[in-house]
N, C-alpha and C positions, 0 to 999 in steps of 0.2 A: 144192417141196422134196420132197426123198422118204426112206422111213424104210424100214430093211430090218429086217421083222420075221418071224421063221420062215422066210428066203430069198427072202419074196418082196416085191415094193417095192411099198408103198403113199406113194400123195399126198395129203399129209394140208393140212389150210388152215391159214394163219397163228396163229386165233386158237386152235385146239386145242392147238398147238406149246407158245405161251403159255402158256396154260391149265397144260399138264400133262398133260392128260389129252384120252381123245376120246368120253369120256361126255355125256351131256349135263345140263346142272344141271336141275335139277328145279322150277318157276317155278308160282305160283299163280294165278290169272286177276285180273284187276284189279277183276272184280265181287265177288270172292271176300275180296278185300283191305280193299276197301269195307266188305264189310259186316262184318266183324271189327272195323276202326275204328268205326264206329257204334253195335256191341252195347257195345263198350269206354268210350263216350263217353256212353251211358245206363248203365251200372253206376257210371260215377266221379257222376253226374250224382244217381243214386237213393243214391250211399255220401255225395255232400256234404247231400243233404235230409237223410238219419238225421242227420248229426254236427249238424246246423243247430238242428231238431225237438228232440233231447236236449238240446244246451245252453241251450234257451229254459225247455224242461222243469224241469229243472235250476234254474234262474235263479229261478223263479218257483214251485218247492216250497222253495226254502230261504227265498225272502223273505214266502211266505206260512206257513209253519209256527213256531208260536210255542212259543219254547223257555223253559222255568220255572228260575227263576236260583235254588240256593240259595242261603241264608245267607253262604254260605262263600266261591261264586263273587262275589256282589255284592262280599264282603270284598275278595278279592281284584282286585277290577276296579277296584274306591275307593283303595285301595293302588297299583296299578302306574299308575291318576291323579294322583295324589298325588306318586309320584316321577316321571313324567312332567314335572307344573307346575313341580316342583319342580328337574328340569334345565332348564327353558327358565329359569326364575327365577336360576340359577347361570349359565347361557350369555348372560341379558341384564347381571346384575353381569360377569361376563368383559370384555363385551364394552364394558360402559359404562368399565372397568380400564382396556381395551386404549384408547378414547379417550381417556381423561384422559390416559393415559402418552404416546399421540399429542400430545394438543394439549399438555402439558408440553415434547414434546421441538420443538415445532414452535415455541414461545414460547422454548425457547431458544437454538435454532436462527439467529431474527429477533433476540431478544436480541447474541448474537452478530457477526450481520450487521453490526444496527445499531454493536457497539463498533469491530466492525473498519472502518466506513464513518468513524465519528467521530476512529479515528487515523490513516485513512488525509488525511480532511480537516486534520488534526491536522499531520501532516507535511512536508503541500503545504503548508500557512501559514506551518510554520516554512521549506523553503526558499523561498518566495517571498521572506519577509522577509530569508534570510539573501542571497538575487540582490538584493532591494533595499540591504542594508546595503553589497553589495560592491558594486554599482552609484554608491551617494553615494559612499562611501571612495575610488572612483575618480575619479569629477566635484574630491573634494576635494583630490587628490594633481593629478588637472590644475589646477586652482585656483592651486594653493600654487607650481605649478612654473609658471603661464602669469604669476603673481603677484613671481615669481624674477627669470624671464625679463626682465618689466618696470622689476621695480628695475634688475637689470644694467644695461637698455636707460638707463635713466635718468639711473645715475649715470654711463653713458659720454657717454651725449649731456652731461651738465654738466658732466665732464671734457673733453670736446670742447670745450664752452663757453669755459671756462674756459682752458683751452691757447690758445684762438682769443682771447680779449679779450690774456692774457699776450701772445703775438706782436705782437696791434696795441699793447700799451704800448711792448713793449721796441723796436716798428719806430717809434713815436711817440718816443719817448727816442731812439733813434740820428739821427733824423732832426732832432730839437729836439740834440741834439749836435752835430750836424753843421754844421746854419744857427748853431748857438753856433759854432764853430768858424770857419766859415767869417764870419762878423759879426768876431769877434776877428783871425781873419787879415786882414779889409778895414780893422777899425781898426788892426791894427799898419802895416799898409802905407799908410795916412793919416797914422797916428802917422810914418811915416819918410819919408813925402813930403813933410809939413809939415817935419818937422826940416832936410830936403834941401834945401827950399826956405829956409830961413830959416838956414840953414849959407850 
């Protein structure tokens, strides 16, 4: 590529182009780099011994230096124990409250249950017994009516009976008429053969 700068044409390379510019950036040596990371890495190194060193210090001037309690302080140290005991003694009643009013609502809870389980068995008894009542009341209306049926049957078959003996009477009587009849017409016709003859 070329750039015209003051008239006359320079070739410049891609990455100056980029860049912006055709300075060149200014670059530290890599031994140089080194050894800045390493001073860096002994000062964080000598800054975490101090904070370490003091707070052991620290730790062990306050647990060994004995401090004289007045009057006044003990006072108050026996006092803010006192209400201390004295809320754990309130949050153990609370808390003993809070169960009893638990297992109260849980007895009645089970209370409950159990009424609702006893009408519910309560209600299944009564329709079972009310399937069985309607059950018999059926068996008994088929009963009464297969018991109908029977007599009908009965008194027809003895009406059949009975019409059946009545036709062999009244066919006995026509037929006992008839041999009467006919016996009568054979004696009248003796009765007039004899007379014929003896005429």
């Amino acid at each position: 590529m070329s750039l015209t700068v003051g008239g006359s044409h320079m070739l410049l390379c891609r990455t100056a182009i980029r860049r912006g510019s055709t300075k060149k950036t200014l670059h530290t040596s890599a031994s140089r780099m080194k050894a800045i990371e390493n001073q860096s890495r002994r000062n964080n190194l000598k800054l975490l011994t101090g904070v370490g060193i003091f707070g052991f210090t620290a730790v062990v001037a306050a647990n060994a230096t004995f401090v004289t309690k007045t009057p006044e302080l003990v006072a108050v140290k026996e006092e803010a124990e006192t209400v201390e005991t004295e809320k754990v003694e309130i949050k153990a009643v609370e808390a003993a409250a809070v169960d009893e009013e638990t297992a109260v609502a849980e007895a009645a809870q089970i209370t409950a249950e159990k009424a609702l389980a006893a009408e519910t068995i309560k209600i299944a008894a009564e329709e079972a017994e009310a399937v069985e009542a309607a059950r018999m009341a059926a068996e008994e209306v088929a009963a009464a009516e297969a018991a109908r049926i029977a007599a009908e049957e009965a008194a027809a078959a003895e009406a059949a009976r009975m019409a059946a003996e009545e036709a062999t009477a009244a066919e006995a009587s026509r037929v006992a008429a008839e041999e009467a009849a006919a016996a009568v017409a054979v004696q009248i016709a003796a009765d007039e053969a004899a007379a014929a003859e003896a005429a």
